[in-house]
TIMI-738356 format. One record per residue (C-alpha): residue number from 0; x, y, z. Coordinates in pm, whole numbers, always signed. Layout:
BEGIN
ROKE   k     xx     yy     zz
ROKE NUM      X      Y      Z
...
//
This chain:
BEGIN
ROKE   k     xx     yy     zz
ROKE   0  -4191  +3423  +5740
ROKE   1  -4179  +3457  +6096
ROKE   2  -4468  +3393  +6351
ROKE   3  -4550  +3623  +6605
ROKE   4  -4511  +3511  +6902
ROKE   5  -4343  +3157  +6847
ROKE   6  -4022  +3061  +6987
ROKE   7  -3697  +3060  +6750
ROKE   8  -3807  +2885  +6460
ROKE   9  -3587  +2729  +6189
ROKE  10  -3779  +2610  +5851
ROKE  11  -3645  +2339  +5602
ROKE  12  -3731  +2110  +5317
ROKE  13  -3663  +1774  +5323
ROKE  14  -3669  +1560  +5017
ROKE  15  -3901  +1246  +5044
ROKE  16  -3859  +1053  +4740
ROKE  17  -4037  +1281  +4475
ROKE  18  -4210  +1479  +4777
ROKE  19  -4064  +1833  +4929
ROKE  20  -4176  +1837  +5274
ROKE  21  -4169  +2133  +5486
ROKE  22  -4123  +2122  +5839
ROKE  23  -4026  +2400  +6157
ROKE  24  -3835  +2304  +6411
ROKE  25  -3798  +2419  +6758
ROKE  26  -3666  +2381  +7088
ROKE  27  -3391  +2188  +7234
ROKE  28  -3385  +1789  +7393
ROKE  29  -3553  +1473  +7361
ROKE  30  -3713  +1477  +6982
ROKE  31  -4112  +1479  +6927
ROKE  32  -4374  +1532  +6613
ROKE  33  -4625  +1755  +6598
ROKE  34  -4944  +1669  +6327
ROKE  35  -5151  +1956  +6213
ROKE  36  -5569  +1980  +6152
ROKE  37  -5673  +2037  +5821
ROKE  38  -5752  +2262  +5610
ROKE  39  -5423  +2407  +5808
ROKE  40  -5070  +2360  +5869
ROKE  41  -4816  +2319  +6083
ROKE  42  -4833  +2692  +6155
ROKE  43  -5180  +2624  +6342
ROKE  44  -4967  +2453  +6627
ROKE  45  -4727  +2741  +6740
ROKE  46  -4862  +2778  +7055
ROKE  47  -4812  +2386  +7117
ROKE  48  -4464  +2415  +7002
ROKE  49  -4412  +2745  +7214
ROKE  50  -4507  +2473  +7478
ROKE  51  -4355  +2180  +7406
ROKE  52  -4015  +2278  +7260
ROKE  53  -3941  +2383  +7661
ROKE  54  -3830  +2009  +7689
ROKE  55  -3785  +1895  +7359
ROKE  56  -3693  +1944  +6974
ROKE  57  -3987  +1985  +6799
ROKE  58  -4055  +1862  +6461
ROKE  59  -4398  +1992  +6327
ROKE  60  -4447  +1879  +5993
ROKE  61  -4674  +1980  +5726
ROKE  62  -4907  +1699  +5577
ROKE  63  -4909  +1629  +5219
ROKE  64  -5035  +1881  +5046
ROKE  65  -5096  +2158  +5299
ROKE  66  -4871  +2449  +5350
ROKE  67  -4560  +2403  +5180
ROKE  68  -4526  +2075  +5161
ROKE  69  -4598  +1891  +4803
ROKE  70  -4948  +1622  +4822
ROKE  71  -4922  +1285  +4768
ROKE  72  -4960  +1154  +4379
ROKE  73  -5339  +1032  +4402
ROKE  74  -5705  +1184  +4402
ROKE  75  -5823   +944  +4667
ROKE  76  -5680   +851  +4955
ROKE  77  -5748   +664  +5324
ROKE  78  -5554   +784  +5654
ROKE  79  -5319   +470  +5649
ROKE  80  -5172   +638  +5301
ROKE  81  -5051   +952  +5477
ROKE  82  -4960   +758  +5797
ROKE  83  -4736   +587  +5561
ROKE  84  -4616   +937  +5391
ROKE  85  -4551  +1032  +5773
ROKE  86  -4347   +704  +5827
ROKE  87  -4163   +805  +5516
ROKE  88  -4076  +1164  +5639
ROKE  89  -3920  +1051  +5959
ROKE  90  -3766   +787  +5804
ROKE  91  -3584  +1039  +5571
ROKE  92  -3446  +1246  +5831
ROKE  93  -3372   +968  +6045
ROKE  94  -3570  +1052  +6332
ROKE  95  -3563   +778  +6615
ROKE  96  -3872   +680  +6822
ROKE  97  -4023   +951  +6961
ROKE  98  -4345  +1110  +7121
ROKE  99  -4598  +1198  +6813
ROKE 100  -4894  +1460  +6928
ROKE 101  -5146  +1531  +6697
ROKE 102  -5524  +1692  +6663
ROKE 103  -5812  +1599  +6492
ROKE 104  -5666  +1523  +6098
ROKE 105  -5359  +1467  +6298
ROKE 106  -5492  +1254  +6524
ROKE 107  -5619  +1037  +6279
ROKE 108  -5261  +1014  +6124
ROKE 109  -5088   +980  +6406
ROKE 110  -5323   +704  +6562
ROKE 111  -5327   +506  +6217
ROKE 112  -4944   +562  +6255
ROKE 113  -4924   +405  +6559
ROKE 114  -5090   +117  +6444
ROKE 115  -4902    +19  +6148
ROKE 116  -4548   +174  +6292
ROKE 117  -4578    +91  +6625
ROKE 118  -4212    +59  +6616
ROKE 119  -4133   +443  +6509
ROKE 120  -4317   +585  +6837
ROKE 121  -4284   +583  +7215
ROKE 122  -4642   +670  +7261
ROKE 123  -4906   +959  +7086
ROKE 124  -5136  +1224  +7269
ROKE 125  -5419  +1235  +6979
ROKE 126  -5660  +1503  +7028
ROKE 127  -5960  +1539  +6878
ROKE 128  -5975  +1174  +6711
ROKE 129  -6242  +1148  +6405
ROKE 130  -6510   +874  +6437
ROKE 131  -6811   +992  +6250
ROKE 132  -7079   +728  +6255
ROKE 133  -7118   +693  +5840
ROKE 134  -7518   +887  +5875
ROKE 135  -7310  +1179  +6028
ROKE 136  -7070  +1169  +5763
ROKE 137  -7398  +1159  +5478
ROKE 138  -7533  +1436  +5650
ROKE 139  -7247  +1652  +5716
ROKE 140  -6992  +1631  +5428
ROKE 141  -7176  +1594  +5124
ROKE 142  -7076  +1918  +5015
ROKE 143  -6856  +1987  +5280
ROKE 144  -6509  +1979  +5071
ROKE 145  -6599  +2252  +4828
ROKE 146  -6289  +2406  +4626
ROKE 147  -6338  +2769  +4567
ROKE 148  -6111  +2804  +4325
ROKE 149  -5954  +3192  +4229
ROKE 150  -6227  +3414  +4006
ROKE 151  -6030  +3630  +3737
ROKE 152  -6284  +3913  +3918
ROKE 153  -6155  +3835  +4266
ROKE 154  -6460  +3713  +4403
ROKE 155  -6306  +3432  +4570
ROKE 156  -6170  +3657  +4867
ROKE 157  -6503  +3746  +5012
ROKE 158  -6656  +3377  +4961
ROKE 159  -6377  +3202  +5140
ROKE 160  -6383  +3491  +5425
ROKE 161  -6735  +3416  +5515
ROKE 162  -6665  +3014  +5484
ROKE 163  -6405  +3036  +5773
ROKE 164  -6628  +3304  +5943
ROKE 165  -6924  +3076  +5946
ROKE 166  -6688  +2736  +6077
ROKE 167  -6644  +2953  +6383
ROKE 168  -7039  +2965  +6397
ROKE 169  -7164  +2605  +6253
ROKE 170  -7025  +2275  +6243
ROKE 171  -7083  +2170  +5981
ROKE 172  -7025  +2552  +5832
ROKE 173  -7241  +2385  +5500
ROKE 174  -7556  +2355  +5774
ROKE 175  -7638  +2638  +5918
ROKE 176  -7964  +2535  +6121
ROKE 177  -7987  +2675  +6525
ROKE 178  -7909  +2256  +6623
ROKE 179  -7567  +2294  +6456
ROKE 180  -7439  +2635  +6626
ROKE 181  -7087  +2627  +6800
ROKE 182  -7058  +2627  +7180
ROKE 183  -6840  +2968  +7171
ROKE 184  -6829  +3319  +7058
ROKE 185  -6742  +3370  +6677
ROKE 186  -6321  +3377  +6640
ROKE 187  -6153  +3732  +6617
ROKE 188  -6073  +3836  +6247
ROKE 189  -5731  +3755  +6297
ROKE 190  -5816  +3395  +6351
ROKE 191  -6045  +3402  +6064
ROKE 192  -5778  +3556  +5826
ROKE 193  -5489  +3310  +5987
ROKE 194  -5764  +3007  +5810
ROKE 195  -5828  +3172  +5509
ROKE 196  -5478  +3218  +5412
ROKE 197  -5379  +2844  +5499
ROKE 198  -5675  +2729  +5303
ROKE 199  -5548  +2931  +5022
ROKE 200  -5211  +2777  +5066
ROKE 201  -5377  +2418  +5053
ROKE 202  -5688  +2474  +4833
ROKE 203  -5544  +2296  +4491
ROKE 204  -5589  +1976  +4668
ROKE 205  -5651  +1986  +5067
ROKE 206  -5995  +1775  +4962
ROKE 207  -5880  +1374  +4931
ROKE 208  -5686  +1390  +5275
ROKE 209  -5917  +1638  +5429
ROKE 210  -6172  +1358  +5358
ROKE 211  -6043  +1086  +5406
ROKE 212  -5979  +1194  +5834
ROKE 213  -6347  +1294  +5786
ROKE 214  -6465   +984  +5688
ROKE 215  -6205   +754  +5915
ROKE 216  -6505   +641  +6173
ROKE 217  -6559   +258  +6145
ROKE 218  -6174   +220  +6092
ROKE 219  -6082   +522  +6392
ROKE 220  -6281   +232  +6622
ROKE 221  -6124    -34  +6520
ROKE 222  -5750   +120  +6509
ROKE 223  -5786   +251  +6862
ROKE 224  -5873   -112  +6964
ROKE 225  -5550   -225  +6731
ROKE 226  -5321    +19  +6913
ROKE 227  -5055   -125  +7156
ROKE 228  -4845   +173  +7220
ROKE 229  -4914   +428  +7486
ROKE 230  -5180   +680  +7420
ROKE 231  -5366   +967  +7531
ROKE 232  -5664  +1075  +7407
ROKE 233  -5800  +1380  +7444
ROKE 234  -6026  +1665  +7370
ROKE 235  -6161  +2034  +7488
ROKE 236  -6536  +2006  +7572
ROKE 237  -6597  +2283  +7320
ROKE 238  -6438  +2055  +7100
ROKE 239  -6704  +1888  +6791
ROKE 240  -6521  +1613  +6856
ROKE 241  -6548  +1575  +7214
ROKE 242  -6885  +1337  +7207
ROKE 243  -6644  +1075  +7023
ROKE 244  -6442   +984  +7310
ROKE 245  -6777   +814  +7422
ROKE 246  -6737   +625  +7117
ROKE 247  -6408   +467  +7228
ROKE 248  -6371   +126  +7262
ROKE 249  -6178    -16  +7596
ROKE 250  -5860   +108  +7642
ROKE 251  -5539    -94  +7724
ROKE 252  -5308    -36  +7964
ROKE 253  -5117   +268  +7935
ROKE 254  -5319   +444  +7780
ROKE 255  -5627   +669  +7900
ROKE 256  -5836   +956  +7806
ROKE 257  -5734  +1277  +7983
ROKE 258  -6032  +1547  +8023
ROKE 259  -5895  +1872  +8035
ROKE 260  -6305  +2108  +8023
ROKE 261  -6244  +2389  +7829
ROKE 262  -5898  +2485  +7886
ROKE 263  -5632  +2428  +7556
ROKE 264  -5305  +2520  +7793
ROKE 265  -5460  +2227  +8006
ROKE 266  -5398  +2010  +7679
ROKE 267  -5064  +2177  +7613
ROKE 268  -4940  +2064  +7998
ROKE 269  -5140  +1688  +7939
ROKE 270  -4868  +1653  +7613
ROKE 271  -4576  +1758  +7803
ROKE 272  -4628  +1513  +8111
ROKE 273  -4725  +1245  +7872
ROKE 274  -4406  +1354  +7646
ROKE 275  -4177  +1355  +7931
ROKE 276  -4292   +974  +8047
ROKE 277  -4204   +849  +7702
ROKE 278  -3888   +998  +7635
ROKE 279  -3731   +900  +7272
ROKE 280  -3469   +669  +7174
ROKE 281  -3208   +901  +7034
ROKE 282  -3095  +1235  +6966
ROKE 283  -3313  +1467  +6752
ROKE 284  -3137  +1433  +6427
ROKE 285  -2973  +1683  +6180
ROKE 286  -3182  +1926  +5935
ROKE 287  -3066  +1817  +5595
ROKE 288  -2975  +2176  +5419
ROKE 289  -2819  +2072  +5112
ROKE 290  -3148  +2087  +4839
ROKE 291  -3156  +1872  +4612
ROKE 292  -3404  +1835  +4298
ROKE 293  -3443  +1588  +3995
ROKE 294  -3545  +1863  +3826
ROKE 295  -3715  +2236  +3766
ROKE 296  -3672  +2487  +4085
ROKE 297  -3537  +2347  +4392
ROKE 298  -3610  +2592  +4698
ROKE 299  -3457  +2573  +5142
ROKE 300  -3486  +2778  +5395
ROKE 301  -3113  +2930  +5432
ROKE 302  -2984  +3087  +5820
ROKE 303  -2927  +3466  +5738
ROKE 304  -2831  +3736  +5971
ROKE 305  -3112  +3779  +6150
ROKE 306  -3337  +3500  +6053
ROKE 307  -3399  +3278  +5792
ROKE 308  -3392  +3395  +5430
ROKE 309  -3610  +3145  +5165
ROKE 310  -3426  +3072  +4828
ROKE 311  -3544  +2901  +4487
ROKE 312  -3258  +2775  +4306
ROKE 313  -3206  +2591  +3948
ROKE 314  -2983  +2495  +3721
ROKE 315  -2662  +2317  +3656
ROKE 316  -2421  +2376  +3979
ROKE 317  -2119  +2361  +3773
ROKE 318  -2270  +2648  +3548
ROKE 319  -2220  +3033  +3605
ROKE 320  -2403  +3136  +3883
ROKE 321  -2639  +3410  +3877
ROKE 322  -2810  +3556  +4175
ROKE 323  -3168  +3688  +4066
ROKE 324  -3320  +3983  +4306
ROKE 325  -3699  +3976  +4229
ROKE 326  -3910  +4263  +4206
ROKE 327  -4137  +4401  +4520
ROKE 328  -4387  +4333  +4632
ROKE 329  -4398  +3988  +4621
ROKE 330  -4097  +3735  +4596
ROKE 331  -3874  +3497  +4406
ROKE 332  -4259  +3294  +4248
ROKE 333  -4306  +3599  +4107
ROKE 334  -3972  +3514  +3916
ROKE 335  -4004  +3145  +3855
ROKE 336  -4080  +3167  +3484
ROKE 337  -3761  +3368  +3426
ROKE 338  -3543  +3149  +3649
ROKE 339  -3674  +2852  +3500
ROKE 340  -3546  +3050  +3126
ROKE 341  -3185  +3156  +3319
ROKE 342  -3134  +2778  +3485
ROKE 343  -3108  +2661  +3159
ROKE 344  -2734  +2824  +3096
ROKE 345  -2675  +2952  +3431
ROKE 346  -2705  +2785  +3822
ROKE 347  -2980  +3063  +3961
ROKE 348  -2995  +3183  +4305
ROKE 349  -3329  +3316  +4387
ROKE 350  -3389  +3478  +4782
ROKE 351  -3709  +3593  +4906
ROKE 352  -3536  +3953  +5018
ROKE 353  -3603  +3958  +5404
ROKE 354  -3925  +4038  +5485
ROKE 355  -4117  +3946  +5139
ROKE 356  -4232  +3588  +5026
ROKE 357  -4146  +3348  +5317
ROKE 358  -3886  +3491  +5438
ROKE 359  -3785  +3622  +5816
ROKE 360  -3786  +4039  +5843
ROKE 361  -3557  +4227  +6019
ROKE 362  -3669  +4417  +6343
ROKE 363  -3665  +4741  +6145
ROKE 364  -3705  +4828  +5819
ROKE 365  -3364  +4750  +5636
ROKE 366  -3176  +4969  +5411
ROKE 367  -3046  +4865  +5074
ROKE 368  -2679  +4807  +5172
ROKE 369  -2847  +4540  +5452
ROKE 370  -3053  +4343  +5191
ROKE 371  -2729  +4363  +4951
ROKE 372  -2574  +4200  +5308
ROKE 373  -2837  +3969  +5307
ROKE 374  -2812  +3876  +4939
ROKE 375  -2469  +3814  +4992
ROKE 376  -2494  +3587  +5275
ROKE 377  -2671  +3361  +5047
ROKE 378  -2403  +3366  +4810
ROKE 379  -2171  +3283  +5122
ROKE 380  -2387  +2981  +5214
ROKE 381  -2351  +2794  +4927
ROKE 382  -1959  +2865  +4870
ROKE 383  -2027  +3149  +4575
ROKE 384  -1752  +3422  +4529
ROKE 385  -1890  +3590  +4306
ROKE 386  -2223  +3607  +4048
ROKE 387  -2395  +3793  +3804
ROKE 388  -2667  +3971  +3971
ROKE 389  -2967  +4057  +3824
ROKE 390  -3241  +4302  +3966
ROKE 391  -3572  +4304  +3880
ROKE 392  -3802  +4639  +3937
ROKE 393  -3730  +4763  +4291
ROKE 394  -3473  +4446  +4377
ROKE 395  -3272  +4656  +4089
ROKE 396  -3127  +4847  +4365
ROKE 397  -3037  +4578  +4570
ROKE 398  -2895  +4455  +4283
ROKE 399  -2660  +4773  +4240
ROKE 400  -2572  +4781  +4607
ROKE 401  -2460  +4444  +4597
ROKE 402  -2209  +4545  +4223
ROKE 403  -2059  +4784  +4484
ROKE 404  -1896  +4510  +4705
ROKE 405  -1744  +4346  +4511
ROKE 406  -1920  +3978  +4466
ROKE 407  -2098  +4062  +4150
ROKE 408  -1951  +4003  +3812
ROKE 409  -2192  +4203  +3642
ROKE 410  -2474  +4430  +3699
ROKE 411  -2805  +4307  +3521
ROKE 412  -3092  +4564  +3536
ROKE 413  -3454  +4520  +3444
ROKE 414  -3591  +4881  +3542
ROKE 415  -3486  +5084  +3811
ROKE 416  -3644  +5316  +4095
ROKE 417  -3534  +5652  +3976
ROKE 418  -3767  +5913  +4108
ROKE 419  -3758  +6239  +4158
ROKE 420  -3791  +6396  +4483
ROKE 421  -4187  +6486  +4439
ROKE 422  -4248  +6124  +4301
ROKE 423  -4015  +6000  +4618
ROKE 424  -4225  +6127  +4812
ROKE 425  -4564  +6037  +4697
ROKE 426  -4452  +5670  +4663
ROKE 427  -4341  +5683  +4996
ROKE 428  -4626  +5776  +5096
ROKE 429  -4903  +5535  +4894
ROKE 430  -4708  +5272  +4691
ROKE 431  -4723  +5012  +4946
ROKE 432  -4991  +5092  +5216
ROKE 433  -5034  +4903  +5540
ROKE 434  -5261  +4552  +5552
ROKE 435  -5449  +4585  +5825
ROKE 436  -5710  +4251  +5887
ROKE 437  -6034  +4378  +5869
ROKE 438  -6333  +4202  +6051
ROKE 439  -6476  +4152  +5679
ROKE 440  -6194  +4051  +5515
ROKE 441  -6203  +4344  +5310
ROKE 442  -5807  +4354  +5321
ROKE 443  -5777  +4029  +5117
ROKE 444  -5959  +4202  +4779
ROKE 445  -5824  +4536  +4842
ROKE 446  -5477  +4417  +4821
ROKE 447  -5542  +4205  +4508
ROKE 448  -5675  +4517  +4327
ROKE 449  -5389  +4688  +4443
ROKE 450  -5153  +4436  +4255
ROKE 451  -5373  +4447  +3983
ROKE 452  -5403  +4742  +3928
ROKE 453  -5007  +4795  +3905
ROKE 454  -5013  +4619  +3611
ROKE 455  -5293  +4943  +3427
ROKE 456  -5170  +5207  +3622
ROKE 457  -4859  +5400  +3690
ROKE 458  -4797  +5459  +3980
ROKE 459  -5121  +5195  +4055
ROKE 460  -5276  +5447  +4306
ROKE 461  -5307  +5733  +4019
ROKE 462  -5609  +5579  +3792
ROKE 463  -5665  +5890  +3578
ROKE 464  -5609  +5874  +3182
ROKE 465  -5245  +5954  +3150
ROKE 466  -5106  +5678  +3423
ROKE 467  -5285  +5436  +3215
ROKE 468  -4976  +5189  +3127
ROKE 469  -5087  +5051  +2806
ROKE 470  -4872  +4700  +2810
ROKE 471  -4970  +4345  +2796
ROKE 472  -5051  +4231  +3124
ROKE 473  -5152  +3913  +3251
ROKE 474  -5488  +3881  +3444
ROKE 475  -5624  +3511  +3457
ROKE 476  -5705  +3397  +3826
ROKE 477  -5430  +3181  +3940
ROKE 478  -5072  +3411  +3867
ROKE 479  -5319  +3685  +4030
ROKE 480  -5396  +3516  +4334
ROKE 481  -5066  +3353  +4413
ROKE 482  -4909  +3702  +4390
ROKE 483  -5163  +3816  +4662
ROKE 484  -5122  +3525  +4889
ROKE 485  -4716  +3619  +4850
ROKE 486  -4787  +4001  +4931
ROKE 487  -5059  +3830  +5266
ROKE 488  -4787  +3649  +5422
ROKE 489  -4554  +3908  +5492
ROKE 490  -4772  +4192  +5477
ROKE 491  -4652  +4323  +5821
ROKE 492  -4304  +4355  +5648
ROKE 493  -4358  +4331  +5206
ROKE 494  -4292  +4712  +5210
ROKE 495  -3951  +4696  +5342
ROKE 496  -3763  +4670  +5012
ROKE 497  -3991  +4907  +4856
ROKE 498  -3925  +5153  +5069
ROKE 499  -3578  +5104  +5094
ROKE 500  -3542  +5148  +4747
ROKE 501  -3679  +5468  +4755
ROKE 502  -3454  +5597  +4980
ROKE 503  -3155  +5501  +4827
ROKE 504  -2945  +5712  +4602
ROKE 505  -2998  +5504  +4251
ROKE 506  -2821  +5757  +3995
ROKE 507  -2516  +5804  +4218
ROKE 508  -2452  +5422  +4255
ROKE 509  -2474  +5401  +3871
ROKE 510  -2243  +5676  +3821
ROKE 511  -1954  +5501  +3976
ROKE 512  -2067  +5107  +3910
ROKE 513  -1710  +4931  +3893
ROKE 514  -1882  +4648  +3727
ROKE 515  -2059  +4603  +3338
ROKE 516  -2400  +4703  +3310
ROKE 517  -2689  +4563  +3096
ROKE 518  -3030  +4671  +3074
ROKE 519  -3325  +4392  +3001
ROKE 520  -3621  +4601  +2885
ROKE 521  -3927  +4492  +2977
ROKE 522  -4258  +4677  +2948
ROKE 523  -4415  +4444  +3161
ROKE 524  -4193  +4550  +3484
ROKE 525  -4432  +4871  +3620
ROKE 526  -4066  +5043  +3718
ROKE 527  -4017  +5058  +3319
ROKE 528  -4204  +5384  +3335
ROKE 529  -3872  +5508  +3440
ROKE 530  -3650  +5322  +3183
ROKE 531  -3578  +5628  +2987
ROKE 532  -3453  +5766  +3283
ROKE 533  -3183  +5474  +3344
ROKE 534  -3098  +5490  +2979
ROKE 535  -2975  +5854  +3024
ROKE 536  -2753  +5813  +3320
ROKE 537  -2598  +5472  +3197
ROKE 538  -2568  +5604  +2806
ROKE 539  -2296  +5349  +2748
ROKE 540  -2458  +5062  +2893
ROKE 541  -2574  +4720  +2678
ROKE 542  -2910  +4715  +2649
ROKE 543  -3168  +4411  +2509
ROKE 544  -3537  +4366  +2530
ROKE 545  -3633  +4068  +2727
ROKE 546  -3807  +3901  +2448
ROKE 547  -3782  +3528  +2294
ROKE 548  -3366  +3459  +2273
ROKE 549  -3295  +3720  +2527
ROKE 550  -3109  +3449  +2758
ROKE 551  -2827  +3389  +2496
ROKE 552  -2786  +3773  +2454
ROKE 553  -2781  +3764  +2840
ROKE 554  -2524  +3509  +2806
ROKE 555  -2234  +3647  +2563
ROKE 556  -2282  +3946  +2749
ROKE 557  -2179  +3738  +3076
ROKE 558  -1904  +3559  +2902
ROKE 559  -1766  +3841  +2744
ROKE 560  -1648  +3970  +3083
//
């Protein structure tokens, strides 16, 4: 999705080996690397790439196994195994030597980086560098690296609020003594909520690297006094970290610490001057956007109309293609079991519809004709004429408005917003309220109940007997939670599609649909409550439940054409 506030962004993947790494980049000139903190990501740093992409390209990376990008295969780790990862990244996209900035996990990367690829760097600014003396590291992260994994009774939301709440207060947050209270006022809610969601996006396993920076000391000591490349080192006074520059041993020749007091755009301006003195050896080189995957769901960051639009893909490229329009609110995960079904006789095509999932949202809310657009400029990217579409829920009238241009070789429907003007109206109106952060974090569990509860209740907001839906739903912890993180990062925009399915004119487009029509039923889908309705405007359309087998049904019906 986009950031507020951040300079044109672009997003990829880049395939590492086995690894998906995901990176932004920024800017225009001279190439440099940005290294996030942890438990974050390279979202953290948009205010240093707001800075620094002035003068250069910025690459800001996330580490393994933060954000999007996949960990590294092992339980344990040191810092030199994911300065190695990072030499493999840059190797991979070819970057040539270059400036590397990065703070406190990242510092420890990029400092181990410059010792043991001295040759892949023109210098580092490392802020914030790690050297715990090992009774600092007993006494502070013994239980430090705690997992919090999702509760099936959404409990988890309120514990890792007031986690990130109290790291604003105590460092350690585990030890929460008056000795151990932070030098500065407690961080706005936003700032709290920003954490909490990148902690969710890393929590599976953020621990091993997250530890092993925290536990770098001895080695930190004896890598600065290794280092031959130029260097500054750096950090705010506010900074837990600060006190360690003491620990520093002497310094060689180009390279110094830089005391900046309290100020962070004093840091910002201390990585540009030291950027511009070590320039890079070559261009910044080309984002690789062909995807490709040894296997399962393959997913890039595709340049839309207005932004970027996210896509999963799978399947054989020489097989049909089938462009899949997932159901709101949420995104293409939502889908992923039913792709990975479809990618075994068709090549899928999954977008995040702007503004849902991780992708970019258009200034205003967009009607259905512009996400059909959208849809189709994905098609366009990767040299598709034409494709089945499918629509699930309230993508089902994307779906339509995309069988009315032409590119779709048949319209697949699983449910379809079909109200009536008093049920318009009212879902309108509650279906998919704003997400306002809250200073208690409140917002997190209320819009996890609200997901839940679409899966009792039709419409989710009515809880009284008769909107009870009586299906099969699925309510363990993890599906749960990864839906709300979904609806969290674009919850400025994840009503767009919902409301612009509501305003658009459903039973006329199916009417006059120039191309076949199937229904999937599926009781599942919480716009099945309407299915009757669909079935009595399209009384000539195939219809099969999307049970075990479905797929082939879906498939003669496909062929047929």
């Amino acid at each position: 999705m986009s950031v507020a506030g951040a300079p044109a962004l672009k997003r990829r993947f880049l395939q590492v080996g086995n690894r998906r790494v995901h990176y932004f980049r920024a800017g225009d000139g001279p190439p440099a690397v940005l290294i996030h903190s942890s438990p974050a990501n390279a979202r953290l740093l948009m205010k240093e790439i707001d800075r620094l992409s002035r003068d250069h390209t910025v690459f800001a990376f996330d580490t393994p196994g933060f954000g999007l990008s996949d960990p590294l295969p092992m339980t344990e780790m040191v810092v030199a195994d994911l300065a190695d990862a990072l030499a493999g990244t840059l190797s991979a996209i070819d970057m040539p030597r270059c400036p590397v900035f990065g703070t406190h996990t990242g510092a420890a990367i990029a400092l181990e980086f410059g010792v043991r690829h001295p040759e892949r760097t023109t210098g580092l600014v490392l802020d914030g560098v790690p050297a715990f003396t090992d009774a600092e590291c007993e006494r502070f992260f013994g239980t430090y690296f705690q997992k919090m994994p999702p509760s099936p009774l959404g409990g988890h939301y309120a514990e890792a609020w007031t986690r990130f709440r109290d790291q604003s207060i105590w460092f350690p947050w585990t030890n929460r003594t008056p000795e151990q209270l932070n030098p500065y006022d407690l961080g706005p809610p936003h700032s709290t909520h920003l954490w909490v969601q990148m902690f969710f996006e890393a929590a599976e396993h953020y621990a091993p690297a997250y530890r092993a920076a925290s536990f770098y000391g001895a080695r930190a000591i004896a890598a600065i006094a290794e280092l031959t490349v130029p260097a500054v080192f750096t950090a705010t006074e506010t900074d837990m970290l600060y006190p360690h520059l003491d620990r520093f041993p002497p310094l060689k020749d180009g390279q110094a610490i830089a005391p900046i007091g309290t100020s962070f755009e004093r840091k910002r301006k201390v990585a540009a001057e030291a950027f511009a003195r070590y320039g890079a050896d070559g261009l910044p080189p080309v984002d690789r956007d062909a995807i490709g995957s040894s296997g399962g769901i393959a997913r890039q960051f595709m340049d839309g109309l207005t932004g970027q639009i996210h896509v999963r893909y799978a399947g054989d490229r020489s097989a049909p293609p089938l462009l899949l329009i997932h159901d709101a609110p949420g995104s293409s995960e939502q889908a992923e079991p039913l792709i990975a079904q479809l990618a075994e006789r068709f090549f899928v095509v999954a977008p995040d519809l702007p503004g849902s999932g991780e992708s970019d949202a258009f200034a205003e809310p967009p009607s259905v004709a512009t996400l059909a657009d959208a849809a189709a400029g994905v098609l366009d990217t990767l040299g598709i004429d034409r494709a089945a579409v499918y629509g699930i829920g309230f993508g089902s009238s994307v779906a339509l408005a995309l069988a009315h241009t032409g590119r779709a070789t048949a319209a697949i429907l699983q449910a379809l917003a079909l109200p009536d003007a008093d049920e318009r109206a009212s879902l309108r109106a509650h279906y998919a309220p704003p997400i306002e952060i809250e200073a208690d974090g409140a917002h997190w569990y209320r819009t996890w109940l609200m997901l839940r509860d679409s899966q009792v209740y039709w419409p989710w907001y009515d809880r009284r007997l008769p909107a009870l839906r009586r299906v099969e739903a699925d309510f363990s912890a993890r599906p749960l939670h990864r839906w709300t993180m979904d609806v969290m990062r674009a919850r400025q925009s994840y009503a767009h599609p919902i409301h612009a399915a509501l305003d658009h004119d459903a039973a006329a487009a199916l009417t006059a649909l120039p191309t076949p029509l199937l229904l999937v039923r599926d009781p599942a889908t919480p716009l099945s409550a309407q299915d009757d309705r669909l079935r009595a405007l399209a009384p000539n359309a195939v219809a099969i439940d999307a049970a075990s087998g479905f797929v082939e049904q879906l498939v003669r019906f496909v062929t047929a054409i």
